[in-house]
N, C-alpha and C positions, 0 to 999 in steps of 0.2 A: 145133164143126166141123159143116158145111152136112152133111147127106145127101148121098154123092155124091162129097165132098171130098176129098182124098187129099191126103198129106204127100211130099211128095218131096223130097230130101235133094241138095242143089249143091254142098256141098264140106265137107271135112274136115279138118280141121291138128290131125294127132297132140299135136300141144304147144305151146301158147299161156301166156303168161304176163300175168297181171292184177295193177295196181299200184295203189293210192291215192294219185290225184293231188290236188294242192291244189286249192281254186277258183283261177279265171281273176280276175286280177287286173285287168287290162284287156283293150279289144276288141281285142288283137292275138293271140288264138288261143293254143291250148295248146302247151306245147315239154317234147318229151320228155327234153330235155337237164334240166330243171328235176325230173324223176323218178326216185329212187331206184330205178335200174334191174340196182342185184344187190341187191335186195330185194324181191320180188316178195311180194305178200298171196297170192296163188294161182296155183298152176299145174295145168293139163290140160289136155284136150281144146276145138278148141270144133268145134259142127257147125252149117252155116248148112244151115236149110229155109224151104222156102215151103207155103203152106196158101194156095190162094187167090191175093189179090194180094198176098197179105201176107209178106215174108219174117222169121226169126226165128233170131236169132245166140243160140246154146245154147249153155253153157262147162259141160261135163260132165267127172266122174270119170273121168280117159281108163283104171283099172282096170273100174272097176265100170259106171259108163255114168249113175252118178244126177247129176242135173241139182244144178248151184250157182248158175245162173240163167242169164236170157234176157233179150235185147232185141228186142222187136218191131220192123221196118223196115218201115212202107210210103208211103214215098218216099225217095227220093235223087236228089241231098245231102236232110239234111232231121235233124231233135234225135236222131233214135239214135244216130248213127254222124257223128262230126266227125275230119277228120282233122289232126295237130298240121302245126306249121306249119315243124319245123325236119326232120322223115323222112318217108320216103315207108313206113318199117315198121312207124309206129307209128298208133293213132286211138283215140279216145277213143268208146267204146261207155255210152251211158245204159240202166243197167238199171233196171227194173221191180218192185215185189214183185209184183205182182196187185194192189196196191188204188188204184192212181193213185199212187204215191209211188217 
């Protein structure tokens, strides 16, 4: 973070649920109906901030507050953040480790 930088925080959802979806089979977009949706791999918190121009979709500990990961956003539409093609509640978020992967 720049000298100067500040984090400021845009929205919170008490309770978010993270699923593993299959690959995309064809180019006709993801369907949440295709996902195991009372089987969720994880649930918490997520917190979306910005740094910059940059915005960053956090899915935290909604007890403890420790980070289970983050997706970088900076543009939209754009590979973070795709939304399925059959709800408007659901989107498919590309996470990150830190090392390009």
């Amino acid at each position: 973070m720049e000298e100067g930088e500040y984090e400021s925080v845009l929205c919170v959802k008490p309770e978010v649920h993270i699923y593993r979806i299959p690959p995309r089979a064809t180019n006709r977009g993801y369907r949440a109906a295709e996902w195991q949706l009372d089987q969720p791999s994880w649930s918490g918190r997520l917190r979306i901030t910005a740094r910059g121009q940059v915005a960053y979709i956090k899915l935290e500990d909604r007890t403890t507050g420790e980070l289970f990961a983050q997706a970088p956003v900076d543009q939209f539409p754009g590979t973070a953040v795709e939304s399925v093609t059959d709800s408007s509640r659901y989107f498919v978020i590309r996470i990150e480790d830190g090392n390009g992967g």
